[in-house]
C-alpha positions as CSV (number, residue, x, y, z in Angstrom):
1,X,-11.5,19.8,-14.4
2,X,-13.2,18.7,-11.1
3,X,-13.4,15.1,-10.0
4,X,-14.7,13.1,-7.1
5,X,-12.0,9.8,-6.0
6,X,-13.2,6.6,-4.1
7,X,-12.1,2.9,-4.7
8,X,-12.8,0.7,-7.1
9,X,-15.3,-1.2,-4.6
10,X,-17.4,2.2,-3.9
11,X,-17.9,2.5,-7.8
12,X,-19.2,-0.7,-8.5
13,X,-21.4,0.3,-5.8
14,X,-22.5,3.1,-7.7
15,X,-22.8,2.2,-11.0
16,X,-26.4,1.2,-12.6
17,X,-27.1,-1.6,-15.1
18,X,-26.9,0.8,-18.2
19,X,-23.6,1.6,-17.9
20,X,-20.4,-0.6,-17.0
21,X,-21.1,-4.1,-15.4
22,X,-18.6,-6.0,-12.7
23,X,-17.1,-8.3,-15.3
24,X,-16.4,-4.6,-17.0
25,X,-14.1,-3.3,-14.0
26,X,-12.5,-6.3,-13.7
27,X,-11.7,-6.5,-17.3
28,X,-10.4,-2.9,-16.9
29,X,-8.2,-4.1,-14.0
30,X,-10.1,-2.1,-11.3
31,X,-10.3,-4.0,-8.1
32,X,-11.9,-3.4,-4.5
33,X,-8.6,-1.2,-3.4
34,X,-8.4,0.6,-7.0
35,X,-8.5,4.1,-6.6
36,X,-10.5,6.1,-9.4
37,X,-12.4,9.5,-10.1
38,X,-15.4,10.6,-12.0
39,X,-15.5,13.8,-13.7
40,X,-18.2,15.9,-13.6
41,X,-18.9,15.0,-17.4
42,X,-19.2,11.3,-15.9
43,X,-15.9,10.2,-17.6
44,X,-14.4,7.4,-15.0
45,X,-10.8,7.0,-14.5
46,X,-8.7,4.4,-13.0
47,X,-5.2,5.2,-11.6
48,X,-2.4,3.5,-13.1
49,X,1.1,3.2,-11.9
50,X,1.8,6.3,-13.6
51,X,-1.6,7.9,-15.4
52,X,-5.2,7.7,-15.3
53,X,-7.1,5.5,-17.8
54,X,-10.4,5.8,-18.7
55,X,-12.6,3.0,-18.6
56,X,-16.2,4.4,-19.1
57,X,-18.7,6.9,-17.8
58,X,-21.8,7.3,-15.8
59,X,-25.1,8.0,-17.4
60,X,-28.3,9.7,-15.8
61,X,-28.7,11.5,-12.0
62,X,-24.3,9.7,-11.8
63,X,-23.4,13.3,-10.0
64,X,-25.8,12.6,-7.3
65,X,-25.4,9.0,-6.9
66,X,-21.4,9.9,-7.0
67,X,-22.1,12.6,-4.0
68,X,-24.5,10.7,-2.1
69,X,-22.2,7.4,-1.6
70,X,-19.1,9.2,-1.5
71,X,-19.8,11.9,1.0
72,X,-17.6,14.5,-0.8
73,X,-18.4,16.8,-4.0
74,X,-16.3,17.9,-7.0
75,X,-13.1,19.4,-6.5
């Protein structure tokens, strides 16, 4: 499966006010310097010590927000 990374700051950037909120992340312990991927399905993923969690997905035109504020495309 393909993913795009970026911190935990650039995805609270990117996500809209349908799908997870701030209070959301934090609750899921992502923070500024957290690193986590979308999927191409929109599944998001926060790194762990030792595996990826997921916390939630993206809904709508995510892949192009993801790509746009990012800079980078699936790989």
């Amino acid at each position: 499966m393909k993913f795009l990374e970026m911190t935990g700051k650039t995805l609270a950037e990117i996500i809209s006010t349908d799908e997870l909120h701030s209070n959301s992340l934090e609750a899921a312990g992502v923070e500024d310097h957290s690193i986590v991927r979308v999927n191409e399905h929109g599944d998001i993923e926060v790194r762990r010590t030792d595996h990826w969690s997921v916390i939630g997905g993206l809904l709508g035109d995510y892949a192009d927000r993801v790509r746009e504020k990012t800079g980078l495309d699936w790989a």
